[in-house]
N, C-alpha and C positions, 0 to 999 in steps of 0.2 A: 032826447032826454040828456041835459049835461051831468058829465062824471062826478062823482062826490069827491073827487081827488084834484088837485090842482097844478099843472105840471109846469115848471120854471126852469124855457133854457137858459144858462149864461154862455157869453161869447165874448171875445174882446170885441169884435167891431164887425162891417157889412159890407167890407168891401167883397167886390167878385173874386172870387176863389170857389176850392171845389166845398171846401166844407158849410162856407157860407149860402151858399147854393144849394145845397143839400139841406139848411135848415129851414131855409125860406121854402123847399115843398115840402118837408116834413111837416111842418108847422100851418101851411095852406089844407094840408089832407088833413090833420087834425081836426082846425075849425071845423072842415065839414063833417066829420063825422061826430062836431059836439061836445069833443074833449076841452076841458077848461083848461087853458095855455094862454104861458104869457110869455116875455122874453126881456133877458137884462143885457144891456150893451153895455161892457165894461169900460170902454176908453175912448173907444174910435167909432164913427157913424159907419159913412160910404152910400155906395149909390141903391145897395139893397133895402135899405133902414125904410124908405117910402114903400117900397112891396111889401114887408112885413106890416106898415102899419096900412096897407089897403087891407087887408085882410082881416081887419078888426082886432087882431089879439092886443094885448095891451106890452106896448114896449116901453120901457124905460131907459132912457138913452143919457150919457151927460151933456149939460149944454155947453161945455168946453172940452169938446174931444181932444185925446193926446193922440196923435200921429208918431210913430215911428218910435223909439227908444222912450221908454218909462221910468223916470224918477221918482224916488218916495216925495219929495218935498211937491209934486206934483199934486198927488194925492193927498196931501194935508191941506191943499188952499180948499177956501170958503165954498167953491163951486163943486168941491169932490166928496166931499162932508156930504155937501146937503145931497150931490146922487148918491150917495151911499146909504143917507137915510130914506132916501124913495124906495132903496131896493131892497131894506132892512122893513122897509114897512108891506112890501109886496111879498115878501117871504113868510110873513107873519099870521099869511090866511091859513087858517086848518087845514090838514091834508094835505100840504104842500109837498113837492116831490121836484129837485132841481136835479139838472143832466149840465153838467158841463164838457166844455171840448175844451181840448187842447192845457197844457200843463199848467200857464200861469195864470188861465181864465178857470181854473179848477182849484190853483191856490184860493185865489179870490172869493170864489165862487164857494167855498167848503168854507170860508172863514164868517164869511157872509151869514151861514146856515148855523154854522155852531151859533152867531149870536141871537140870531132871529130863532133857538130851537128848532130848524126843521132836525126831523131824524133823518130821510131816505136821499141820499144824495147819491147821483150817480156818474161816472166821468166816461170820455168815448176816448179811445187812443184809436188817431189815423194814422199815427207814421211809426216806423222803427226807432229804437231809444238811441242812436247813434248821438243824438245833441247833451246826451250825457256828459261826455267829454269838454263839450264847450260851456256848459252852466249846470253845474254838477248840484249845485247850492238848489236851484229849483226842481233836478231829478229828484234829491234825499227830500226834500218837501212831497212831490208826487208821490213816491215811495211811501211816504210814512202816512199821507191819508188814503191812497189807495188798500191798502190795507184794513182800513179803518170805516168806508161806505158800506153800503146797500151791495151796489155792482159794479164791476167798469168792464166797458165793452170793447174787443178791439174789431178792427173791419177786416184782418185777415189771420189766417194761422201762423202767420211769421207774428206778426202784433202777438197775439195772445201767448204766443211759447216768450217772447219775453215780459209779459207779464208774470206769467208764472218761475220764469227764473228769477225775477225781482222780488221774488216773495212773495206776490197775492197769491192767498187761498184760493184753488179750484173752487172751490163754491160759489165765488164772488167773481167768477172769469166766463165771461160770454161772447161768444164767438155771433155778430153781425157783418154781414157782408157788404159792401156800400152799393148802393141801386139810385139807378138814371129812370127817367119817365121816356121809354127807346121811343114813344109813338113821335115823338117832337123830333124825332134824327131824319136825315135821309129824304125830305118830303120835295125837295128840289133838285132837278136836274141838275147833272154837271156843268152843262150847257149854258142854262140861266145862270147860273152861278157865277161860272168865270166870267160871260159876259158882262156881267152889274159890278165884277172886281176889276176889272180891264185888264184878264190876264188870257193869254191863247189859246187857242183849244185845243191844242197837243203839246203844249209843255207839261214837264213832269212838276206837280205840286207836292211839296213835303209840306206838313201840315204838324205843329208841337203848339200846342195848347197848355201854358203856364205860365205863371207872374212869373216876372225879370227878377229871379230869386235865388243867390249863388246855386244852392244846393238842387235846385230842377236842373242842373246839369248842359246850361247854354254854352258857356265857355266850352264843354267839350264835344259837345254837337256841331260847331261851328269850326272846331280842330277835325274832327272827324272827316265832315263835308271836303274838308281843303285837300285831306289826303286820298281821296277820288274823284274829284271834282273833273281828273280829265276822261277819267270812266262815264261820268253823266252825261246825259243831253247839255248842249252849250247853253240852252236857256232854263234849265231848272230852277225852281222857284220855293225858298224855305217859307209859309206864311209862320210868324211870330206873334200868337194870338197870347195877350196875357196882360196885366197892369206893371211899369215899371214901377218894379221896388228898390232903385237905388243903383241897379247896373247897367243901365242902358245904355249911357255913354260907351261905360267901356266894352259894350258887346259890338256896337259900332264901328268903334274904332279897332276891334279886332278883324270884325267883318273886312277891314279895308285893309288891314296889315295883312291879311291873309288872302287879297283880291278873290271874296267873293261877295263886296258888300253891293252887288248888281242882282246877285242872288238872292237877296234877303230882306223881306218886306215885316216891317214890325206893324205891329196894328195898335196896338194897345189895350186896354179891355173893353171889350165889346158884349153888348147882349144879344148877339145872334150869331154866337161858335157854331148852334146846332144847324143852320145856314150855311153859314162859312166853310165847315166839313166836306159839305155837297161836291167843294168844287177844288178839293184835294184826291189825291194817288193813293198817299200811302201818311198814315199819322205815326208819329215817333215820342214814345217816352225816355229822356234820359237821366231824371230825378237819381238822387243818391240814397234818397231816405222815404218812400212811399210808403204805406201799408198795403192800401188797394187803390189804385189812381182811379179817380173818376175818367181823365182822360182818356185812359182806354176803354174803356163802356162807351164813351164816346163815339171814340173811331168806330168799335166792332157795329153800335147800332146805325150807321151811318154804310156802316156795309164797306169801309177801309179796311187795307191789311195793317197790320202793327206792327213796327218794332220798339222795341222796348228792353 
C-alpha cells in the first residue's frame, strides 16, 4: 500500500561518496517497502544517478550538470530555469516532504520548497561545522533555515551538540546514527583478494577509503607513514581507495618527495571497497571534519582494526 505522503531527497550530485551511498540504499529500502520517493539532483550527475534510476523512483537530474565550483550566472542559463521548474513542479504534489544533505543542497533545496509551498522540510548534518570559517556567508544561510524546518538530523553527538549551540531548538534536533548494510563486508578471503590485486600474501596493507579531498586528511597520513616508515615492513602497502577531487597530483608528488611513492597504490573510485577491504590489515581514518565516517563501519564490518 503506497504512503499518502511523498518524500523528496535533494542532493547536489551522485558521485561515490559516503553520503551518496547511503541515499542510493535508503532510497532502494524505501521502494520496497512502498514509500512514495523521489529524488532531485541539484548540479552534478555521477556514476550512482543509473542506480537511483534502476530502482524506479523518479529522479530529476539537470541535463547540463555543473562539476566542481558553482556560479550564479550558471544557474540563470536556459538549461537551469527549465531543471528548476521540473523540480518546482515535482515538489508541488500534496503531502510533499523534502530531506536535504549537506548545507548548499539545503539552501537550494529550502528555497525550492518555500516556492513550491511544501511546509515539512528536513535537512541531515554529516560533518562538524568547522567550514564555517571558510564560507561563513552559506553557514548564516544554514543557520537561519535550520531554525526555521520541521527537523534537522545529525549522525553523531558531536553533530548535534553543535547544532544546538547554533541556535536550533531541541525540539527540532534529532540524533540518527549513519548505518552500512555489514552483510555485503567481509564475504571474501584475504587470500583471494590480494591474489586478484597482485599484492603478497604477507605484506602489511593499510587500507583509507576517501575522495582526494584536502580535509580527509591524505597529506597528513602520508607525513605520518614517512615518519615510521623504517618501523614498517619494507614492503607495506597504503591502498588509496576514493575519487580524485582535485589533489592527486599533489598527493603523488609528495608520495615521492617523501620516498614512499613504492608504498602507495591510488585506485580511484571503485564499486567494490566492500571487496577491496578483504584484503587489508588495518583501515585508517584521518578526515578533519567527520560526523560519523561511514569508513569506519566499513572497516569494523569487514572485521579490520581502525585507526582513526
Amino acid at each position: 500500500m503506497r504512503s499518502n505522503y511523498s518524500l523528496v531527497f535533494v542532493i547536489g550530485g551522485l558521485s561515490r561518496g559516503g553520503i551518496e551511498s547511503h541515499l542510493v540504499d535508503v532510497v532502494t529500502d524505501l521502494v520496497k517497502r512502498s514509500v512514495d520517493v523521489s529524488v532531485i539532483v541539484l548540479f552534478d550527475r555521477g556514476p550512482l544517478l543509473e542506480l537511483l534510476i534502476d530502482t524506479g523512483v523518479q529522479v530529476v537530474y539537470p541535463n547540463k550538470p555543473i562539476s566542481g565550483s558553482i556560479h550564479f550566472r550558471q544557474l540563470l542559463s536556459l538549461d537551469y530555469v527549465a531543471h528548476f521548474f521540473r523540480c518546482w513542479k515535482l515538489l508541488r504534489r500534496p503531502g510533499t516532504i523534502v530531506h536535504a544533505f549537506m548545507p548548499t543542497n539545503l539552501i537550494a533545496g529550502w528555497a525550492l520548497s518555500k516556492v513550491a509551498n511544501v511546509e515539512t522540510v528536513i535537512a541531515s548534518r554529516v560533518s562538524r561545522n568547522f567550514y564555517k570559517a571558510d564560507r561563513p556567508l552559506i553557514h548564516r544561510c544554514e543557520r537561519f533555515i535550520n531554525r526555521r524546518i520541521y527537523a534537522v538530523f545529525g549522525n553523531s553527538r558531536k553533530v548535534v551538540n553543535d547544532l544546538a549551540q547554533e541556535g536550533v531548538p531541541d525540539s527540532k534536533i534529532r540524533l540518527i546514527y549513519t548505518g552500512i548494510d555489514k552483510e555485503i563486508f567481509g564475504q571474501r578471503s584475504k587470500s583471494e583478494m590480494r591474489s586478484m590485486l597482485g599484492i603478497e600474501r604477507d605484506q602489511l596493507v593499510l587500507c583509507k577509503v576517501a575522495n582526494l579531498i584536502p580535509y580527509k586528511g591524505h597529506h597528513d597520513l602520508l607525513k605520518a607513514l614517512c615518519t615510521i616508515k623504517d618501523e614498517l615492513p619494507k614492503d607495506w602497502l597504503l591502498l588509496l581507495v576514493g575519487r580524485d577531487d582535485g589533489i592527486g597530483t599533489a598527493l603523488r608528488d609528495l608520495s615521492e618527495q617523501l620516498g614512499i611513492e613504492k608504498n602507495i597504490l591510488f585506485m580511484g573510485s571503485r564499486d567494490d571497497v566492500n571487496s577491496i577491504l578483504c584484503a587489508g590489515d588495518i583501515g585508517i581514518l584521518t578526515s578533519h571534519t567527520e560526523g560519523f565516517a561511514t569508513a569506519i563501519l566499513e572497516y569494523m564490518a569487514t572485521g579490520i582494526p581502525v585507526i582513526a
